[in-house]
C-alpha positions as CSV (number, residue, x, y, z in Angstrom):
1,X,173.9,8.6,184.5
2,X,170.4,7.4,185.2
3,X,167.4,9.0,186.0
4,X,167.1,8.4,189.4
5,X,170.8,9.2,190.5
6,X,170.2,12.8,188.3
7,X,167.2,13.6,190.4
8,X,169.2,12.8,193.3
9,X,171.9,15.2,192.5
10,X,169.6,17.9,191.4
11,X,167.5,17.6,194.9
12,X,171.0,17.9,196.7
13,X,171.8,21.0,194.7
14,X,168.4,22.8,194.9
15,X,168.6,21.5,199.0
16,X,172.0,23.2,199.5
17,X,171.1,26.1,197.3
18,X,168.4,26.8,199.6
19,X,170.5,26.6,202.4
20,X,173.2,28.7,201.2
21,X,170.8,31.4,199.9
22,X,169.2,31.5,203.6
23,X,173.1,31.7,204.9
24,X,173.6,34.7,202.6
25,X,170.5,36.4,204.3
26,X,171.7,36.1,208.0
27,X,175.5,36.1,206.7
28,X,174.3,40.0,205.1
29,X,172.1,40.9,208.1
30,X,174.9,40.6,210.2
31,X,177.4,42.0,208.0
32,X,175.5,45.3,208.0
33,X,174.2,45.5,211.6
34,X,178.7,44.9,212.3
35,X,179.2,48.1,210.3
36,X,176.9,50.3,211.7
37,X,178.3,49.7,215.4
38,X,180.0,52.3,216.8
39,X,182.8,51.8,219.7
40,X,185.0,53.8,221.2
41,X,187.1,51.6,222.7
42,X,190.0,50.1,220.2
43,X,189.8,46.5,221.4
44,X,186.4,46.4,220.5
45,X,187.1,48.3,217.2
46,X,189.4,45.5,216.1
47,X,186.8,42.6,217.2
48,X,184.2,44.2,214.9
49,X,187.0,44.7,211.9
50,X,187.8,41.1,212.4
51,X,184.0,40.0,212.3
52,X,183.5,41.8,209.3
53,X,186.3,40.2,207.5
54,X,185.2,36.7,208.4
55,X,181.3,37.0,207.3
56,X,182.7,38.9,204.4
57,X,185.3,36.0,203.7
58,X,181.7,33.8,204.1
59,X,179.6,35.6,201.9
60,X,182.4,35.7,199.4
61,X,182.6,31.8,199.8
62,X,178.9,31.2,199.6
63,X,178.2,33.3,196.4
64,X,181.5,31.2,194.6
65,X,179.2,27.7,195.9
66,X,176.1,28.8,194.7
67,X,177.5,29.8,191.1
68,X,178.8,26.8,190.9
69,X,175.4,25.1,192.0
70,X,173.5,27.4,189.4
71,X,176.3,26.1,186.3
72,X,175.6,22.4,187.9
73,X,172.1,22.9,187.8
74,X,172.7,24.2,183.9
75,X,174.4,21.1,183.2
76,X,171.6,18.6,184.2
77,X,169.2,20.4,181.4
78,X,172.0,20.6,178.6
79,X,172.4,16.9,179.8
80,X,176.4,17.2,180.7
81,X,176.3,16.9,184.3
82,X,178.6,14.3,185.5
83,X,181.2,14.5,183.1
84,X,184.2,16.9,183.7
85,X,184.3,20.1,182.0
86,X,188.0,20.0,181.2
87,X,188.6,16.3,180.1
88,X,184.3,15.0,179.0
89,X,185.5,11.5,181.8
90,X,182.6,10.8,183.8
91,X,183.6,12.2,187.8
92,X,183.0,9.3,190.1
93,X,180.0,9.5,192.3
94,X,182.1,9.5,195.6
95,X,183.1,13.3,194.8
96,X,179.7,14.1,193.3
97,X,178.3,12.9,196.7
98,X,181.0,14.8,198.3
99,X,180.4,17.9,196.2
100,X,177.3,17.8,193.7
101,X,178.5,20.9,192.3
102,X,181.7,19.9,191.2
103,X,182.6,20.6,187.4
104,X,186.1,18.4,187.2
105,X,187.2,14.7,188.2
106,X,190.1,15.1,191.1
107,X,192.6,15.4,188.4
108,X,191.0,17.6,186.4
109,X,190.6,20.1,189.2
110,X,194.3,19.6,190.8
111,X,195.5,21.0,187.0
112,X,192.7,23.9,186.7
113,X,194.2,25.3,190.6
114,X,197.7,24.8,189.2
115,X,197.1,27.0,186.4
116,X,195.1,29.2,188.1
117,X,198.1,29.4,190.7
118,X,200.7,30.2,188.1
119,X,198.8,32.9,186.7
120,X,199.3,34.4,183.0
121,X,202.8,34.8,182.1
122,X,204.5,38.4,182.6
123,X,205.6,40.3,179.6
């Protein structure tokens, strides 16, 4: 990959790292001023239970994103960004546009959630 397309990628990262870690901020302020409000009606009560699950179900999705941003960001300096993780083939530039952060061609990622799906086998 060429200099130019790199700092591209690495501005897109840093951009939505930014925006993520803002998210994260409002995402946590929220989260905490949902637990601390008291009602004594149970429709309400289940409203608030169901708010905290979705910003929690956010927050859990943002932190997996911005991991995944960080090891990105990792592979531009060791020079590996681009290529897959699992196979070393080069991931087109449509699904880096798409997703910067993504570690694995379309394939490559199809068999990792497989496995991942499966599980380890029981004894």
């Amino acid at each position: 990959m060429d200099k130019k397309k790199l700092e591209h990628y690495k501005s897109r990262l840093l951009q939505e790292r930014d925006r993520i870690l803002r998210a994260l901020n409002q995402n946590e302020d929220d989260f905490e001023g949902s637990t601390t409000t008291r009602s004594a009606e149970f429709e309400e009560s289940a409203k608030l239970d169901r708010d905290r699950e979705y910003i929690s179900g956010l927050l859990t999705k943002d932190t997996d994103i911005l991991s995944e941003i960080e090891d990105a960001l990792k592979r531009i300096k060791e020079g590996t960004y681009g290529y897959c993780i699992d196979t070393g083939k080069e991931i087109p530039e449509a699904r880096l546009e798409a997703m910067p952060w993504t570690p694995r061609t379309r394939d490559a990622q199809a068999a990792y959630e497989r496995r991942r799906s499966v599980g380890p086998p029981e004894d």
